[in-house]
Structure formats: structure tokens, C-alpha cells
N, C-alpha and C positions, 0 to 999 in steps of 0.2 A: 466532376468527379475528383480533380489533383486539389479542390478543395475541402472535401468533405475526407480527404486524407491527411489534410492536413490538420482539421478539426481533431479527431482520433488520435493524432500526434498529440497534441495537445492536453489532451483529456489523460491519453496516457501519461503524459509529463506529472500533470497535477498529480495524477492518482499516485505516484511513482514520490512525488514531494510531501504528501501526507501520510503516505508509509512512512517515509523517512522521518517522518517526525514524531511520528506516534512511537518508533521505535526508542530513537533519545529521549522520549518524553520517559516510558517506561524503564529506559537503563536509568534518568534522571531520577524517579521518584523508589525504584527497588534500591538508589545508594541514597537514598532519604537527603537526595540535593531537594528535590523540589516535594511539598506534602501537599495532599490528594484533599485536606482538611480545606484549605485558602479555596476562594470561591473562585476566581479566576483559572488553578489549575484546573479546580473539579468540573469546570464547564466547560474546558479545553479539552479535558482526556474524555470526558461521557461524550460530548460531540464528536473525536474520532474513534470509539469503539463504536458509538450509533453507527458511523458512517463505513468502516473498514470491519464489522462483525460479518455483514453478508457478504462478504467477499472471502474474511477468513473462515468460515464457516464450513462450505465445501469441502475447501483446501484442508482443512484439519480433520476432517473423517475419512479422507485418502492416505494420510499421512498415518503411521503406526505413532503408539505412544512413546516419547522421549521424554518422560516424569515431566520435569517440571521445566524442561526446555522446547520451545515454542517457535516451529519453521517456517510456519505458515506466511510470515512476512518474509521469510527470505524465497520462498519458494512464489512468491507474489510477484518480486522484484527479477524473478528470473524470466518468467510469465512475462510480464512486463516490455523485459527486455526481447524477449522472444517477437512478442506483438509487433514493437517497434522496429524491429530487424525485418520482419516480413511486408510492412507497410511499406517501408523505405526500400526494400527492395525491388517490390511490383509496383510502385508506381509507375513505373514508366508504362506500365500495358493498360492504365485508368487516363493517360494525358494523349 
């Protein structure tokens, strides 16, 4: 079991590293550093909206509307951290 908690750590980590990225990706390309046009970005950002839409999806029809600002990933990373905190905490009652 103190492995299959540790897996979940894990996964949480990743998921928690492609937020993160998807987030600079998006401050990167709304201050027009990096364009959505090059094929390289455009298969990087469509690859994490594929992968981080069903996740933010939820989370944004719980949220009220804030126009054109967008919590969903931060309220992900809290989530996130929440999960992690509970994992780490009860393990000892799965070893």
C-alpha cells in the first residue's frame, strides 16, 4: 500500500509540473514572447489543453465568472496540494 502512495505522489507531482507549465506557456504567448502560429508551440499548448481541459472543466463551472481571468489552475494547484498533504499525512495508517 506505502507504494501505491507513493505512485499518487508522483502523478500528483507531474500533474502539478504541467499546470505549471501550461500556465508560463500561456502568460508566454498572451505577452506574444512565444506565437501559437510555430508548430512546435502549437503542438505543445493543444497537447496541454487536451490533457489539463478535463480537469479544468469541472473546476470552472463551480467557479463564478471573473471576465477574462481564469482560476481554474490555481484552484487545481491548491487541490493538488491539498491531496498531497492528506497522502503524506495517513500514510503511516496504509505501512
Amino acid at each position: 500500500m506505502g507504494s501505491l502512495i507513493l505512485v499518487l505522489l508522483f502523478i500528483l507531482k507531474i500533474v502539478w509540473w504541467i499546470v505549471l507549465a501550461h500556465v508560463i506557456m500561456s502568460w508566454l504567448i498572451n505577452f506574444n514572447v512565444l506565437n501559437r502560429r510555430q508548430p512546435l508551440v502549437s503542438n505543445i499548448w493543444y497537447g496541454l489543453e487536451r490533457v489539463l481541459e478535463p480537469i479544468y472543466g469541472p473546476i470552472r463551472r463551480v467557479l463564478p465568472n471573473m471576465g477574462g481571468l481564469d482560476l481554474s489552475p490555481l484552484v487545481l494547484i491548491v487541490i493538488i496540494y491539498a491531496l498531497q498533504t492528506i497522502l503524506v499525512r495517513n500514510a503511516y495508517m496504509f505501512m
